[in-house]
C-alpha positions as CSV (number, residue, x, y, z in Angstrom):
1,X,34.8,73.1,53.8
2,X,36.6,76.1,55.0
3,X,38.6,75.7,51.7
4,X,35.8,75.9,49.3
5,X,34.3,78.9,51.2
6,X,37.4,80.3,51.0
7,X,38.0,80.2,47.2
8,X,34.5,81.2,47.0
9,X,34.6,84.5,49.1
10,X,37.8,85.3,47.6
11,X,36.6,84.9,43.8
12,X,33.4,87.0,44.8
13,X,35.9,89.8,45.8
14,X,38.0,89.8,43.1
15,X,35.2,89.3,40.5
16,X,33.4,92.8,42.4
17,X,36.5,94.7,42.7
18,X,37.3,94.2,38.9
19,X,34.1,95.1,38.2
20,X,34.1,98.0,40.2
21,X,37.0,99.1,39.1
22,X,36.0,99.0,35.4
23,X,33.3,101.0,36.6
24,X,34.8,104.0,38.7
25,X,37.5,104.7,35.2
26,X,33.7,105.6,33.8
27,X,31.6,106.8,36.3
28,X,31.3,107.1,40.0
29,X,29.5,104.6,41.7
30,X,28.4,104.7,45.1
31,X,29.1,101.1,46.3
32,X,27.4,101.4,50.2
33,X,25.7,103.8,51.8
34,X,24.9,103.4,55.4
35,X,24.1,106.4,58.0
36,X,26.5,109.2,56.7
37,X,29.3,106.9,55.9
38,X,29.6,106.2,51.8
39,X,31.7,104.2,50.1
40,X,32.6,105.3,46.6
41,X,34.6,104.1,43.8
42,X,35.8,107.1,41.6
43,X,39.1,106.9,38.9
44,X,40.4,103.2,40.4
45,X,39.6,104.1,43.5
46,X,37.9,103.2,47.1
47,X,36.7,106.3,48.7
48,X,35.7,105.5,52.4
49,X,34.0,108.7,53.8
50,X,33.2,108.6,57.2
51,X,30.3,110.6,59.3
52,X,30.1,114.0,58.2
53,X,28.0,117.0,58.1
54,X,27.7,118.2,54.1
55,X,27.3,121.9,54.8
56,X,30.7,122.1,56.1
57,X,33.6,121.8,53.9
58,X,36.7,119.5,55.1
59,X,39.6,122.4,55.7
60,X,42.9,120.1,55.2
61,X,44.8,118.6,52.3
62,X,44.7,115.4,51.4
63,X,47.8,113.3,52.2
64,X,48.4,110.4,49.6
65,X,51.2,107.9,49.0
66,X,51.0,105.3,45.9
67,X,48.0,106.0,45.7
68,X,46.5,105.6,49.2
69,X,45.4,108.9,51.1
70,X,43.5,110.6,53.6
71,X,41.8,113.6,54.9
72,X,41.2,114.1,58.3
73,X,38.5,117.4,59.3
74,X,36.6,118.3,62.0
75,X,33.1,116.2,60.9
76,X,34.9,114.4,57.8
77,X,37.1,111.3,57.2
78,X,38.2,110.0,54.2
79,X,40.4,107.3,53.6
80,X,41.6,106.6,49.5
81,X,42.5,102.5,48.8
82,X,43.2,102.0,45.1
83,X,40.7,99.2,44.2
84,X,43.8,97.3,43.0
85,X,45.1,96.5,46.1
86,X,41.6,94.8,47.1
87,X,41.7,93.2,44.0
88,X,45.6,91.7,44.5
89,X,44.2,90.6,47.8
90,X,41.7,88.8,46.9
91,X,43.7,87.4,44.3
92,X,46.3,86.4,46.6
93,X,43.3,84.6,49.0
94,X,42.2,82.7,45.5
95,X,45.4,81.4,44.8
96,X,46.3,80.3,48.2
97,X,42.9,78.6,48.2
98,X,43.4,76.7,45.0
99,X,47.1,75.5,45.9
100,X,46.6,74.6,49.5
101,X,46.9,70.9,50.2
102,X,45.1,69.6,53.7
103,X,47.1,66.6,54.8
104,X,45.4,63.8,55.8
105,X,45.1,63.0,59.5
106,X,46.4,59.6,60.5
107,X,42.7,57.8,61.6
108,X,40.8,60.0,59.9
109,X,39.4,60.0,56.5
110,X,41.7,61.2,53.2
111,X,38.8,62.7,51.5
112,X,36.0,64.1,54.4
113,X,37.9,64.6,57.3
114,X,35.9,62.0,58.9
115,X,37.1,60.2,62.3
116,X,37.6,56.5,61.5
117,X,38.6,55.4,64.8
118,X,36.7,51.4,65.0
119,X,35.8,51.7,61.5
120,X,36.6,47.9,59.9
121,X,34.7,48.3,56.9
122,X,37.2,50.0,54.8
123,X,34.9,52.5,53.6
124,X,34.1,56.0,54.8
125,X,31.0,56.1,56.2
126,X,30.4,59.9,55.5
127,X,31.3,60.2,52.0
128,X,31.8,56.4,50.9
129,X,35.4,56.8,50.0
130,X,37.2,53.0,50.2
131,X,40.0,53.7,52.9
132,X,43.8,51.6,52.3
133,X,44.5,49.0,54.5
134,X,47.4,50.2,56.8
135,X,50.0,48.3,56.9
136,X,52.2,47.8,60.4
C-alpha cells in the first residue's frame, strides 16, 4: 500500500511541476495563496514569498546560486527553487517506487502481506493467493 501511494504522490508531483513549469516560461502563475505568503512560478521558477507588507519595498539584493536564491528584508522573504529540481525529485520518488521490490516475510503472505501463522489451507485468506508448500 505505501508503495502505490507512493508512485501515486510522486507522479502527481512530477506531472504538476512539468506543467507548471511549461507554464511560468509563458506567464506567471500564482500557484497558492494563503495569508500574505504566495507562491509563484515565473521563468522556471518557484517563488516562495513569505509575509510581507506591499507598501514597503524589500531593500537587499538577491543572493542566487544555480539558480536557487534569496532575499531576506525587514517584512519580506523570498526564497527562488528552480521548478526542475522539484521535478527531478519527484522523478527520483517515481522511479524508486517503480523498482522497489518488498521481500516477502517468512509466514506471511507473498502477495498481501497477510500473516499466515495457522493457516493450512494453502490459500491467502485476504487476497486468495495459493501459498507454496514449505518444504523442511
Amino acid at each position: 500500500m505505501r508503495r502505490l501511494t507512493l508512485i501515486i504522490l510522486s507522479a502527481g508531483v512530477l506531472v504538476a511541476s512539468i506543467v507548471l513549469w511549461i507554464c511560468s516560461l509563458n506567464k506567471i502563475c500564482v500557484v497558492a495563496h494563503y495569508g500574505d505568503a504566495d507562491i509563484r512560478a515565473l521563468n522556471g521558477q518557484l517563488y516562495l514569498e513569505g509575509p510581507r507588507s506591499y507598501q514597503q519595498k524589500p531593500n537587499g539584493v538577491i543572493r542566487s546560486f544555480a539558480g536557487f536564491g534569496y532575499l531576506n528584508g525587514p517584512n519580506f522573504l523570498l526564497l527562488i527553487v528552480p521548478i526542475w529540481v522539484v521535478a527531478l525529485a519527484a522523478g527520483v520518488a517515481y522511479l524508486f517506487a517503480l523498482i522497489w521490490r518488498r521481500h516477502p516475510v517468512q509466514g506471511h503472505c507473498t502477495h498481501c502481506g497477510y500473516n499466515l501463522a495457522g493457516n493450512t489451507s494453502g490459500i491467502c485468506p485476504e487476497c486468495g493467493t495459493r501459498i507454496p508448500a514449505v518444504s523442511q
